[in-house]
C-alpha positions as a Markdown table, in Angstrom:
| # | Residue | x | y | z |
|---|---|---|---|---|
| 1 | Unk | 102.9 | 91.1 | 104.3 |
| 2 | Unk | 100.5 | 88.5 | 103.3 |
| 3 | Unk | 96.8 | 89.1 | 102.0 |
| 4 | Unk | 94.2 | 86.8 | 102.1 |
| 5 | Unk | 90.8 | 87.4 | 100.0 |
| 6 | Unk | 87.6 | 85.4 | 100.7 |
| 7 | Unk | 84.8 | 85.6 | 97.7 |
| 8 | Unk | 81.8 | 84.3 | 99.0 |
| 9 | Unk | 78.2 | 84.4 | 97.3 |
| 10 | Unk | 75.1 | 85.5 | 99.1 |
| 11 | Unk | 71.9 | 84.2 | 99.5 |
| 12 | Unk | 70.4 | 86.3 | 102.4 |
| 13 | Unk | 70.5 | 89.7 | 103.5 |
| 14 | Unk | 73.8 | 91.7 | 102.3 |
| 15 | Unk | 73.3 | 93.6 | 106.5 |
| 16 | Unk | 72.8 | 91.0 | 108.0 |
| 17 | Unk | 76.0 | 90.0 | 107.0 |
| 18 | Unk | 77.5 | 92.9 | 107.4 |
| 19 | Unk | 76.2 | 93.3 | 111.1 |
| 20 | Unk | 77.9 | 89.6 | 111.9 |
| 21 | Unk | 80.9 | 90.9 | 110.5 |
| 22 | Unk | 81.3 | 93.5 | 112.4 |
| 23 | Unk | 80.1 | 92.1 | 115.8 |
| 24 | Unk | 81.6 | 88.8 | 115.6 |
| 25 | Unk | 84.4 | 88.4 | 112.5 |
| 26 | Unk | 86.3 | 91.3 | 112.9 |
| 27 | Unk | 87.1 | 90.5 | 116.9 |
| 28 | Unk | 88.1 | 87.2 | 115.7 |
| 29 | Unk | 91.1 | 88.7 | 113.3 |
| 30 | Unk | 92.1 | 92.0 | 114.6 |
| 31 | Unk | 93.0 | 90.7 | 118.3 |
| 32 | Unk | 95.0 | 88.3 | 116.3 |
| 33 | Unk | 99.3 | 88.5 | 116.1 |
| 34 | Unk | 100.5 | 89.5 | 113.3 |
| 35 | Unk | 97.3 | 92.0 | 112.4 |
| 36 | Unk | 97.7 | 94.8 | 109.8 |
| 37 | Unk | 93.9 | 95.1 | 108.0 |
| 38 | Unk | 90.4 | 94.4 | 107.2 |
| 39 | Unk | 88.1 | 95.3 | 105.3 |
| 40 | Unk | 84.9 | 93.4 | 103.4 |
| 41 | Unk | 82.6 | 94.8 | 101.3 |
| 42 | Unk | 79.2 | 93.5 | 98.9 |
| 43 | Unk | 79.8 | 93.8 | 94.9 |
| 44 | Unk | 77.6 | 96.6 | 93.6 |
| 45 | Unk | 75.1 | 94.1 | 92.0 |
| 46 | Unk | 74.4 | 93.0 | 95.3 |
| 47 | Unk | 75.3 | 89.3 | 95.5 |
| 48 | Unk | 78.7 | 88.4 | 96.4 |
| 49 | Unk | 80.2 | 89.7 | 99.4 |
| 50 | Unk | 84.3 | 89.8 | 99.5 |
| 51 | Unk | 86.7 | 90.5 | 102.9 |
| 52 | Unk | 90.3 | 91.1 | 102.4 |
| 53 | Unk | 92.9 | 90.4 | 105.4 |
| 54 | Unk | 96.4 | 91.7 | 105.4 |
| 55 | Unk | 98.5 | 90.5 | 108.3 |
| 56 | Unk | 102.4 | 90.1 | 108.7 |
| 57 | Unk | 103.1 | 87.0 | 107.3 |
| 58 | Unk | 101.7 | 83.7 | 106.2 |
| 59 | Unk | 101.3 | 82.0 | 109.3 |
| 60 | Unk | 99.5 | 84.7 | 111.3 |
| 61 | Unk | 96.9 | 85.0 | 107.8 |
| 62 | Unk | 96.3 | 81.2 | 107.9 |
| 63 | Unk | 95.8 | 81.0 | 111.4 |
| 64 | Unk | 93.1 | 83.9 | 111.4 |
| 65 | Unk | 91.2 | 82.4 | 108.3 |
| 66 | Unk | 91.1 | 79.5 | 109.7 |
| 67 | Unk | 89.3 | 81.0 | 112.9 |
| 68 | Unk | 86.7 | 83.2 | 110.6 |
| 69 | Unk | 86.3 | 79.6 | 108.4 |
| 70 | Unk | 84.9 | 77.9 | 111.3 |
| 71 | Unk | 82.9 | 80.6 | 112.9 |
| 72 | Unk | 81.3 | 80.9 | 109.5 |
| 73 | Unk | 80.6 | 77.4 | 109.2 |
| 74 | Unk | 78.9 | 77.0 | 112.6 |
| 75 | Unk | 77.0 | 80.7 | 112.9 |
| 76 | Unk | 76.8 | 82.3 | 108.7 |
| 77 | Unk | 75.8 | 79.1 | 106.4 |
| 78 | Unk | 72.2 | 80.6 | 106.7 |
| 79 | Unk | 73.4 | 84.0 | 104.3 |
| 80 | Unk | 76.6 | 82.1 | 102.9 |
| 81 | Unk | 75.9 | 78.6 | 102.0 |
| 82 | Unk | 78.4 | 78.3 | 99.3 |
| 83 | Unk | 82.3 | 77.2 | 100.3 |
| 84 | Unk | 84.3 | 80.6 | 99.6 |
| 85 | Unk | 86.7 | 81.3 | 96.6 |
| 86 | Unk | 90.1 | 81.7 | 98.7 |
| 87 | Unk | 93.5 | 83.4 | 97.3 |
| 88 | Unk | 96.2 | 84.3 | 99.1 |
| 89 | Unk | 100.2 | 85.1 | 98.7 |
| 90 | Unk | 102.7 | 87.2 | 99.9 |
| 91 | Unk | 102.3 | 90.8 | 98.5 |
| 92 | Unk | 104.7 | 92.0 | 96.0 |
| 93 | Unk | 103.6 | 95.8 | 96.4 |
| 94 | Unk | 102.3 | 97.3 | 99.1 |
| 95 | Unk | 101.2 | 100.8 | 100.1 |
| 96 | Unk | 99.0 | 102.3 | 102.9 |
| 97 | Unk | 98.3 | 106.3 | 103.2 |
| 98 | Unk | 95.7 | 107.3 | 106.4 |
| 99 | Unk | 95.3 | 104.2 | 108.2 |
| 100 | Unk | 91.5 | 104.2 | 109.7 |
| 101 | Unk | 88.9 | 102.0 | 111.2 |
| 102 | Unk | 85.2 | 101.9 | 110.1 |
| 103 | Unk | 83.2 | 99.9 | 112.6 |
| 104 | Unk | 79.7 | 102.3 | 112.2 |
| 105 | Unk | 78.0 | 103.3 | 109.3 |
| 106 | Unk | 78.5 | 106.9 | 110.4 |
| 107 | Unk | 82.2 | 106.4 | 109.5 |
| 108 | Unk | 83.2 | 107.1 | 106.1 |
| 109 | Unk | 83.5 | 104.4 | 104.5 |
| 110 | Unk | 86.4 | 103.9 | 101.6 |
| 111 | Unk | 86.1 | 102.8 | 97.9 |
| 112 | Unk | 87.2 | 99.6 | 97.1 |
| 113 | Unk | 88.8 | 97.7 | 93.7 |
| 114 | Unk | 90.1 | 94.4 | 93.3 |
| 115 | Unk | 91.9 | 93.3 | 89.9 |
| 116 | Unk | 92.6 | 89.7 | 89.0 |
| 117 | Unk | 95.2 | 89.2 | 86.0 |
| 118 | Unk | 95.1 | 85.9 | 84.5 |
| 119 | Unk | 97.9 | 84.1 | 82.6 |
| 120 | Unk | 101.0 | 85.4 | 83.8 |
| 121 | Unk | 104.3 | 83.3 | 83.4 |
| 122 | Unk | 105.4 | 85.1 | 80.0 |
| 123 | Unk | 104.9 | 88.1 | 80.9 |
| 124 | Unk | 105.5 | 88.4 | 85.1 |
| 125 | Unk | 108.6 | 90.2 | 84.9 |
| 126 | Unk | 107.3 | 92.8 | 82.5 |
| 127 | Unk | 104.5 | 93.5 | 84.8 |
| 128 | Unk | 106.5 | 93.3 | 87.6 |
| 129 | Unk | 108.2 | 96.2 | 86.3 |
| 130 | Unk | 105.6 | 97.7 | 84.8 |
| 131 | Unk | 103.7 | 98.5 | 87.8 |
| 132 | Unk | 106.7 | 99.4 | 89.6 |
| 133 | Unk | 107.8 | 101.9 | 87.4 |
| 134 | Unk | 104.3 | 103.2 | 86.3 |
| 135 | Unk | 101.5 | 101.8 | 87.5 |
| 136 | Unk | 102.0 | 102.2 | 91.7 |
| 137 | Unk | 103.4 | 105.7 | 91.2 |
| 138 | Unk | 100.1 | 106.7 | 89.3 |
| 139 | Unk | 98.3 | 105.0 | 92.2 |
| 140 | Unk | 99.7 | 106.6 | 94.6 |
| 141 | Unk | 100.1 | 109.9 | 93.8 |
| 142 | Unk | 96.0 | 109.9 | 92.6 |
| 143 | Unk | 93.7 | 112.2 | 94.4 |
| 144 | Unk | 92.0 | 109.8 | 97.5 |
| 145 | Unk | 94.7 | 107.6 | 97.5 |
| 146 | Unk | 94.7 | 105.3 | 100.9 |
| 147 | Unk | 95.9 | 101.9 | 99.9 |
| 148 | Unk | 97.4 | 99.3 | 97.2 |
| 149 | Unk | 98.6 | 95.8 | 98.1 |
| 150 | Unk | 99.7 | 93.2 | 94.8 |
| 151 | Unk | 100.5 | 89.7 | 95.1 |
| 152 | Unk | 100.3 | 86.5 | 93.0 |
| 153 | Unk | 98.2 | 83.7 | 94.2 |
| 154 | Unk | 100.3 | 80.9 | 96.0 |
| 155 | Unk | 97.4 | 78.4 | 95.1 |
| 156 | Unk | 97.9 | 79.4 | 90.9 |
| 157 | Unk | 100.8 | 81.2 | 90.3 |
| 158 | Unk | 99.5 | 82.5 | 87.2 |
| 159 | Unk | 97.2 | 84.9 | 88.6 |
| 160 | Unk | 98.0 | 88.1 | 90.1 |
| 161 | Unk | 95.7 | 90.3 | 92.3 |
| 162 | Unk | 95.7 | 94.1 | 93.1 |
| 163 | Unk | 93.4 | 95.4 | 95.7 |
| 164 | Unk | 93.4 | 99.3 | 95.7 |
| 165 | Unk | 91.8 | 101.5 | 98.4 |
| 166 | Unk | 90.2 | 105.3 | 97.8 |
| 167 | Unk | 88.1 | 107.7 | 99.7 |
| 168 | Unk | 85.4 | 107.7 | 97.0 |
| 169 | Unk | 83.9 | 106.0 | 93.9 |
| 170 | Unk | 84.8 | 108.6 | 91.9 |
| 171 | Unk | 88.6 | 108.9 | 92.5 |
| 172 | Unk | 89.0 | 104.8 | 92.6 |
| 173 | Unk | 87.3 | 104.5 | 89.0 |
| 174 | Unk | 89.1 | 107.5 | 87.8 |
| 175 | Unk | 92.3 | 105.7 | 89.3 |
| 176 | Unk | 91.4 | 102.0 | 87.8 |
| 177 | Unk | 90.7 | 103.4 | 84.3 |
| 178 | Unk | 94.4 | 105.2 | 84.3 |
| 179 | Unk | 95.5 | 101.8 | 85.6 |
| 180 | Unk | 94.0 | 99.8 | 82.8 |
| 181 | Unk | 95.8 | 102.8 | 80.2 |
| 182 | Unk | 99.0 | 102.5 | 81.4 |
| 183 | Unk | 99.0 | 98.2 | 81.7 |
| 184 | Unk | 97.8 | 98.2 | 77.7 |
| 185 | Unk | 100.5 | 100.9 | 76.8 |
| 186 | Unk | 103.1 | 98.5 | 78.9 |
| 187 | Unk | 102.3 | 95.2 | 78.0 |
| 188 | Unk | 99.6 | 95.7 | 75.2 |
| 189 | Unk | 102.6 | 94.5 | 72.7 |
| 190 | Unk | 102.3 | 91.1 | 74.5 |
| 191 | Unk | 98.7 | 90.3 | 74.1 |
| 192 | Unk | 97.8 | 92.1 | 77.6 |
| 193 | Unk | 94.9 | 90.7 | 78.5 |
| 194 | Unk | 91.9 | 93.4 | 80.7 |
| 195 | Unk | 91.5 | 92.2 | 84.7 |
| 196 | Unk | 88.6 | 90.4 | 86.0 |
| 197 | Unk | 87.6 | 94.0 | 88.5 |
| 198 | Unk | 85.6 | 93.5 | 91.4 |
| 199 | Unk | 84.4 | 96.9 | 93.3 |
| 200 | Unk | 82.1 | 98.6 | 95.8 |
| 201 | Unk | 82.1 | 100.1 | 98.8 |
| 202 | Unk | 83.5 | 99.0 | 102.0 |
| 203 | Unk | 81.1 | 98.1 | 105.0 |
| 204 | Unk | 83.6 | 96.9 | 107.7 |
| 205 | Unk | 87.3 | 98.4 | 107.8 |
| 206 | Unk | 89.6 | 97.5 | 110.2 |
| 207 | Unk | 93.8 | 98.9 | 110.6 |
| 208 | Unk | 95.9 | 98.8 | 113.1 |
């Protein structure tokens, strides 16, 4: 699969960009081919809003951002007027429990945390294994558990992105900080250094 991740800071209202999301984005990528997930969500401080697409391959990703791109250009510049920080790549891992759409803010709405590692060529293999010995099994098997996708950025290879998926707050920080334990006891020996960690809760959620 391949996952796309659009950062994007705000300068209007954090609803009305949700409400345009969900009335005019989401059509735009989940009709698409090649369609697995969306979601987007506002950072807890209230100024940076972040949507994450998953879809089969690289094509069918680039191809769908490049619709949202130009919708947002002609229709959102008003509440984003800033070009979005892109990264993309093919995922590494990959892990989905209780696919489910959240289109209404009477659905419930899922937890989200994004982790950016930073200056990995020395060490990529030891991570590699690292979270595929340790680190996705402890995700996985957490209480609240719905989703974990990891790839490395095509645009700089050495930066590496998690995004991990819960049903609550609660169980996604309890989740991250026994992430964080077990990547310092794994790699702490080759000057590990902590993730850049985006979070909050999602506003739009899409699955097929």
């Amino acid at each position: 699969m391949y996952v796309v991740i659009r950062r994007t800071r705000l300068s209007g209202s954090a609803e009305e960009v949700v409400r345009r999301t969900r009335d005019h984005i989401v059509p735009l990528v989940d009709r698409r081919p090649g369609f697995r997930g969306y979601c987007a969500f506002v950072t807890e401080e209230g100024n940076t809003a972040l949507s994450v697409g998953i879809f089969d391959d690289k094509d069918a990703a680039m191809q769908a951002d490049q619709r949202v791109r130009e919708w947002i250009e002609a229709n959102m510049r008003d509440l984003m007027p800033e070009a979005p920080e892109v990264v993309a790549g093919e995922t590494v891992f990959d892990s989905i429990a209780h696919a489910q759409g959240q289109m209404t803010d009477r659905q419930q709405a899922l937890f989200i945390v994004v982790r950016t590692y930073r200056g990995l060529p020395g060490q990529a293999e030891a991570m590699h294994s690292a979270v595929s010995q340790h680190t996705l099994p402890a995700i996985m098997d957490a209480p609240g558990f719905r989703g974990f996708y990891a790839f490395r950025d095509e645009a700089a290879p050495d930066r590496a992105i998690s995004v991990s998926l819960f049903d609550s707050r609660e169980h996604a920080t309890h989740s991250h900080e026994e992430v964080l334990s077990i990547m310092r006891e794994q790699l702490g020996e080759m000057a590990y250094r902590e993730p850049q960690v985006t979070m909050g809760e999602t506003a739009v959620l899409a699955a097929v």
